[in-house]
C-alpha angles and dihedrals in degrees: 000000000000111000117218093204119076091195126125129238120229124195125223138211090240093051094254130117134248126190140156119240103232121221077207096067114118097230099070086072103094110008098100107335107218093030113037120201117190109252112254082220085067105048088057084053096057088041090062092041092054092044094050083056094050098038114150082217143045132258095011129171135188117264101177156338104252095184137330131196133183126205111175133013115253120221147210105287098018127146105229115195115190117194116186142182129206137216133176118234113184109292090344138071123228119208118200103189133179120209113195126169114196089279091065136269113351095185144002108209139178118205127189117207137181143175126300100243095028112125 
């Protein structure tokens, strides 16, 4: 799969992520031009793409988007920390993630994952 968002990941010590929000990225081309706002689409992306890094298992994909709710807008060079908890439910993982910029908490989410070859 083919990612929209350049940004690295950085791992944290307490298991969270950590990455900059680049001006650079190429998203910010056309979502309001004069005033970018970082796409929603692509904080979840970087919300799967830190979970992936922090998974409690091996070989997980996303299997859906539960909920998802943003709070304020990101913008270009900021610094976008994503905590996350997981819980097993049945064959499948749940993440719960925060993603917060130095203004405060940008979205609440909720992930479901499973196993690669699960049906």
């Amino acid at each position: 799969m083919t990612s929209p968002v350049r940004g690295e990941i950085e791992l944290r010590p307490d298991r969270s992520v950590r990455v900059h929000i680049s001006p650079d990225e190429p998203v910010f081309a056309g979502h309001y031009p004069g005033r970018p706002v970082f796409p929603g689409m692509c904080l979840v992306e970087y919300v799967r793409l830190g979970a992936l890094r922090t998974a409690p298992a091996p070989d997980l994909e996303l299997a859906g988007l539960e909920s998802v709710r943003f709070r304020s807008p990101v913008l270009p060079g900021d610094d976008l920390t994503i905590t996350m908890d997981w819980n097993r439910e049945g064959q499948s993982w749940c993440c719960t993630a925060r993603a917060s910029t130095g203004r405060g908490v940008a979205a609440n989410l909720r992930l479901r994952f499973r196993h690669v070859d699960a049906p």
